[in-house]
Each structure stands twice: as C-alpha cells, then as structure tokens.
N, C-alpha and C positions, 0 to 999 in steps of 0.2 A: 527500516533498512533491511532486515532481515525477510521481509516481503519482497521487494525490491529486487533481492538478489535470490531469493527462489524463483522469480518468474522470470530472469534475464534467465539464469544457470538452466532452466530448463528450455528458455526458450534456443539458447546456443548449442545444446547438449542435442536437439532434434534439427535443427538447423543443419547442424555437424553431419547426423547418422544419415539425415535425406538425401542431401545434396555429394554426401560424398558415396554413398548406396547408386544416386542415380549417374556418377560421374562412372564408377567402375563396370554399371551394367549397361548402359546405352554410351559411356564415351568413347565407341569405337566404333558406332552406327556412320558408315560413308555417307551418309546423306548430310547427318548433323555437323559432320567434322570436313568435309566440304564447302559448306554454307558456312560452315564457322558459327553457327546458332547455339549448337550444343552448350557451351559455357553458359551464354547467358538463360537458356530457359532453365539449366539444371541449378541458376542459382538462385534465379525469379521462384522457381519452385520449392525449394528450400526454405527462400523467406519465406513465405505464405505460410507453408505449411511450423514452420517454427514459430510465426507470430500467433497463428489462428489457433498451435494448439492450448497457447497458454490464456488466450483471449475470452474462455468463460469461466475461469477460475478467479480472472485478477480485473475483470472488470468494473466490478466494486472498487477497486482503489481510484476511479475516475480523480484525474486531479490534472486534465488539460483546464487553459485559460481561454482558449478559442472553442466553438461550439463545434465538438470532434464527436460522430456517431459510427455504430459498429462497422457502417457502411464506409462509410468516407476512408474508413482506413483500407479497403478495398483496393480505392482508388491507381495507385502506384502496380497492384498487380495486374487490375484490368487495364491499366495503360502499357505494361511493359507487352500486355500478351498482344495487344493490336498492333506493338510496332514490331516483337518478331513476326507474327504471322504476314504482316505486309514484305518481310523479309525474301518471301517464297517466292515473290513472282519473281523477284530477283532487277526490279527497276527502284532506280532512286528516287524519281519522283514517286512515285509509289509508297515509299518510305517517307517522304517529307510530307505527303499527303495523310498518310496515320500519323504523324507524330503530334502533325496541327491535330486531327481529332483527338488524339489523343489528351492532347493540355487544354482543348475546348471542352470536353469531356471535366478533365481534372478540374477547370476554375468554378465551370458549374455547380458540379456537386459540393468541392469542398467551402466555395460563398466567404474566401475570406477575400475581404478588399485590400490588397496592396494599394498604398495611396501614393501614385506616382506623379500624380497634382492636386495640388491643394484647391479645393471648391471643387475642382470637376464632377462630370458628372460619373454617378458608379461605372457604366458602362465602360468607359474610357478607361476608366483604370484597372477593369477587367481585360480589354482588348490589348493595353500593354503588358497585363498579367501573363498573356498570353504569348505575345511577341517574345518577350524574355526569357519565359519558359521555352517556348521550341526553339531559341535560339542554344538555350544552353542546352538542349538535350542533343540538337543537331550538334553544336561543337566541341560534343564530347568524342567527337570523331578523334580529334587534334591530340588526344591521347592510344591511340590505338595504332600509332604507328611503331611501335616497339610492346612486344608481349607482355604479360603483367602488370606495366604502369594503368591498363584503367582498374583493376583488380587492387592494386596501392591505393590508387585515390579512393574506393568507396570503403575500405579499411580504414584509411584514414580519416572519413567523417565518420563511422561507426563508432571509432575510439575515442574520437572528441565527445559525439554526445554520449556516449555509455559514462565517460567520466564525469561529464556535468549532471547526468541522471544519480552519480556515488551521492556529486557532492548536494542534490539536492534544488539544483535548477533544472532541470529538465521530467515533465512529466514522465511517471514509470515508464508507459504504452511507450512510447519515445525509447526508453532504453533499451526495452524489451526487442524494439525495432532494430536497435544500433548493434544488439548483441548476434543476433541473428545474420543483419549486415557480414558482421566480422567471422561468423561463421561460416555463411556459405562461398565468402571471398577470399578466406584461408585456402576452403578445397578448392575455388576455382585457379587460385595462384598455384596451388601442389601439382594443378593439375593442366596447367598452361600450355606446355609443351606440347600435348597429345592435344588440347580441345582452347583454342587461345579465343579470343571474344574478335571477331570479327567488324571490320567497318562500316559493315552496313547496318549489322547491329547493336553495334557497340551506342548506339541513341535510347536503347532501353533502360542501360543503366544510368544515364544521364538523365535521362525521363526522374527515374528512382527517387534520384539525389534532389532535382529538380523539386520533387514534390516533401521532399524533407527540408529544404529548404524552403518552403512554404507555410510549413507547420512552423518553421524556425520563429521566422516571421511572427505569425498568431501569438509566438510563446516570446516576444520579445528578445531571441536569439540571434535576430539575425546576421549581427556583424560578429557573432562568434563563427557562424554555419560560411561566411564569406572568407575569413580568414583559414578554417579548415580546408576551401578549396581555392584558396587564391593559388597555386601550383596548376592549376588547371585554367583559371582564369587569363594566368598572362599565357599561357601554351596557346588559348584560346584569342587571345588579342593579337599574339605572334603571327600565328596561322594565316588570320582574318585580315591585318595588316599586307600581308604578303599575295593576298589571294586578290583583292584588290587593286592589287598593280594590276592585272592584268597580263600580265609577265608569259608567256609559255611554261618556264619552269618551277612557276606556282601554281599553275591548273589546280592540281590536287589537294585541294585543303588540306589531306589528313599528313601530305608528306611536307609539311612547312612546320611541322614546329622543331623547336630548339633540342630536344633527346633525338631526333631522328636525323638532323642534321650533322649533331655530334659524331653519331652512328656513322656515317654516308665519310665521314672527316678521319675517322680511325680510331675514335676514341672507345675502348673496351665496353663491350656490354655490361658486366657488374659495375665499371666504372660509374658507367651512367645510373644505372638501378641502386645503386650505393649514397652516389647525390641524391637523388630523387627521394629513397627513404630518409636519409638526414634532412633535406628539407621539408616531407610531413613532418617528420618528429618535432621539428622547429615549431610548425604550424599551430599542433596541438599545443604545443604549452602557449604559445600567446593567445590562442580560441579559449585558452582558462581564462589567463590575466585581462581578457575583455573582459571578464565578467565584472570586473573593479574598474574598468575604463572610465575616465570623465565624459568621454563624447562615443560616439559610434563609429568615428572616421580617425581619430589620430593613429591606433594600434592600428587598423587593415591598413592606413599610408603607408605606415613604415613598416610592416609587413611586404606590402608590394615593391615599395625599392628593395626590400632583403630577397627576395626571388627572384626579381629581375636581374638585381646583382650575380646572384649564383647560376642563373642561367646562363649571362654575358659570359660568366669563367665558361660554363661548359662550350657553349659556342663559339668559343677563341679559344679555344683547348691548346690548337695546333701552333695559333703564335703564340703565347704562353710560355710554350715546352720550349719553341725555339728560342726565345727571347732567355729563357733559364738555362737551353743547355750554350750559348752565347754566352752568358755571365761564367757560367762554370770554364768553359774553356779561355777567357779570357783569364781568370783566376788561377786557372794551371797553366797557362802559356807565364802570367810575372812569376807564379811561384817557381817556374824552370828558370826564369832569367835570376831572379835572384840566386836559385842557386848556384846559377853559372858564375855571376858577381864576385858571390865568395868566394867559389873555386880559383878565380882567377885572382883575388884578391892573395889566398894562400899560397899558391905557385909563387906573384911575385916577394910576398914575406921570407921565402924561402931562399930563391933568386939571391934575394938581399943578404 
C-alpha cells in the first residue's frame, strides 16, 4: 500500500506542476486557444509525462493480468497526438480518418481480444474492437457542447479506478494512470474558461478513456469502467438517436444532447454542472458496489434507467418548474379563499 501511494502521490504531484506550468505559459498562445487544442494537448502532456516519470521506479511492482509492456502503455498518448495533429488541417473527415488510425493503431499493438462473438474468428472481433473504439472516441463529441463536462467525465473515471487501485482491484500502473487523469483535468477544469477542449478535438480524450477502457476489460473491470461513464453513454445514445432522424435541427451531433438542450431551455449553468457532478458521484460509488455484483449487467441496467431518469428531469426542467409553480399558486389561490371563508364567516358571527 504504501508503494501504491508513492508512486500515484508522485505521479499526481508531476502531473499537477506540468500541465498546470504548461496551461499558465502557452494558455494564451491564439493559435492553441483558437483551435481550442490547447486543453487537450497541455493535458495529453501532463499525463505522459506524470506517468512516465514514475514508470522506472515502479515497474517491478508489475501486477497487470493482461500482457501490458512499457510500450503499450504508450499507446493512448501516441493516439491522442494523431488526432490533435490531424486537428490542424481543421477538416472533419480528416479527424475521423486519425481516429480510425488511431484505434487501428491501439487494437494492434495492445492484442487484447474483446470477444464480441463467441467462436468467431480473432479478426472479427478485433474489427468490432475497433468499430466501438472510434465510435466512442468520436461521440465523445456529445459532451463538449457545454465547457468542463468533458474535463468531469475523465475525472470521474480517474476517481473510480484510483479507488479500486486503494482497494486493491485494479493494477498499481492503472492507478498511477488514474491519478494523473485527475490531475491534469483538475488544471484543465481551473482553467476552462481561457482554454475549453474544443469539438474537434475533444475525440482525443475519448480516444484516452476508450483505451482505459480496454485495459478495464483485460483486468476484468469492465462493467465497473461502463458504469463510471454511463453519464456519457446515454448523452451519447441521445445525440445519436436524434442525429438519425435526419431532422435539420439535429445536423450537429454535438448540439443534441440533453445539458446543452437544457442550456438552449433557460436552465442555469451551475444548475446543469451541479447535476452532472451529483451524478458522477452517484456513478463512482456503484463502479465500487460492481465489484461484489452477482452478474455484469444488473448494477449498469439499473444504473442506466437512474441517468436517464435524471436527464429526463433536466430535459423537462421547464414543464417541471411550471407544473410546480401551478401547484403552488393553486395552493395560494385555496389558502386566500379559505381565508376569505373565515372572514366571512366572522363578519356574520358578529352580524348575529
């Protein structure tokens, strides 16, 4: 334990001094804060360097279950840097075209099989390894339509597995990873305002997640790692739902989910950002209680109807408010009649 939490505490502690060193000295470069890049490289850099510097000290404590070498842990920052650089030419396909390489790239080197059919053959369920991967890194778009929620979401799988690293499920390397997460996306959330994570890049940290979600997997996590982003998941469903119609006013993936709608509806910004953190917090403690689960699907079901639920409130926000300030004024229109009741009642007591 005390290993454990040396090499997280250092690796947070450099994570910390890098990324918020490179936020205060290039976060006001017009090029990066134009492009809206700047976040994500300064937090891509961050990690790397927070995980890599504790990564010859503590590599003796090897204790992955899936066959993880120095390299492969690479992997997440060689892919995040192909999709911002493809950020530059400033086209979309261009972007979906590094991201596919990019998770082509990631399934390769890291050779774990997600078994998406039973008998099939490898290939096949590397191909879908792949589909789902750039699926989720592209629809990580679907949070980036309001500042800071993608900077929450990778806080909050950070926190998840930093804690199941305390308790003892999750490989150190893993923790080490999560602690850094949390580091570099504290400063990028401090620093939101001035350097916000932008849509066209905001697939890098999806990439990220994507690829920790894969180790999750290896490490028999993975309906922990599902339930820390189910918040993103239905945001992602929502989106893709809507985008589908074909609608004109669903064109833009990233302006169809459920906070940004809210937004567009009158409901206050902390308002929203307030939900949002109470429902990671939620997330985290049942990504624990998975870990005592009977099955791999009961806790993420009923996790999913509890998000969808609290998005449904935010998304009705507006009949909600009216339907409640309706009860209250019908409550103050009897409580006036009663009082007139009595008054009138007294007058004639008196009369008499």
């Amino acid at each position: 334990m005390e290993t454990l939490l040396t090499a997280e505490g250092i690796a947070f502690i450099v994570s910390l001094f890098v990324s918020a060193l490179l936020f205060s000295l290039f976060g006001r470069i017009d090029f990066l804060r134009k492009n809206m890049i700047g976040s994500t490289i300064f937090t891509m850099v961050g990690l790397a360097v927070g995980c890599l510097s504790v990564l010859p000290f503590f590599w003796y404590e090897y204790d992955f279950i899936v066959n993880i070498s120095v390299w492969k842990l690479l992997v997440p920052f060689v892919g995040a840097a192909i999709i911002v650089g493809a950020t530059i030419f400033d086209k979309d396909y261009i972007v979906l075209i590094a991201i596919l390489l990019a998770t082509i790239m990631g399934v390769a080197v890291l050779d774990i099989e997600v078994v998406f059919f039973v008998g099939a053959p490898k290939l096949i369920n590397q191909v879908a390894t792949i589909v789902v991967w750039w699926s989720f890194a592209v629809g990580y778009r679907a949070l980036s339509g309001l500042n800071t929620i993608p900077q929450t979401e990778a806080i909050t799988v950070g926190v998840g597995f930093l804690l199941l690293s305390w308790l003892g499920l999750a490989p150190l390397m893993l923790g080490v990873f999560s602690s850094s997460l949390i580091a570099v996306f504290l400063i990028a959330y401090f620093y939101s305002s001035e350097n916000p994570v932008g849509v066209m890049v905001s697939p890098a940290i999806g990439f990220v997640l994507g690829w920790l979600g894969l180790i999750a997997y290896g490490e028999y996590l993975l309906p922990c790692f599902v339930i820390f982003v189910m918040y993103y998941i239905i945001e992602f469903i929502v989106c893709l739902l809507k985008k589908i119609t074909f609608l004109p006013q669903y064109k833009n993936f990233e302006s169809n989910s459920v906070t940004l709608y809210s937004f567009y509806k009158g409901l206050p910004v902390m308002v929203i950002l307030k939900n949002v953190w109470m429902i990671n917090s939620v997330l985290i403690v049942f990504g624990l209680f998975q870990i005592n689960g009977v099955n791999s699907y009961s806790i993420p079901s009923f996790v999913a109807l509890l998000v969808s639920w609290q998005l449904y409130k935010m998304y009705s926000w507006e009949d909600n408010a009216k339907d409640l300030n309706e009860e209250n004024r019908d409550k103050f229109e009897q409580k006036n009649i009663s009082k007139t009741s009595e008054k009138s009642d007294e007058v004639t007591d008196k009369d008499q």
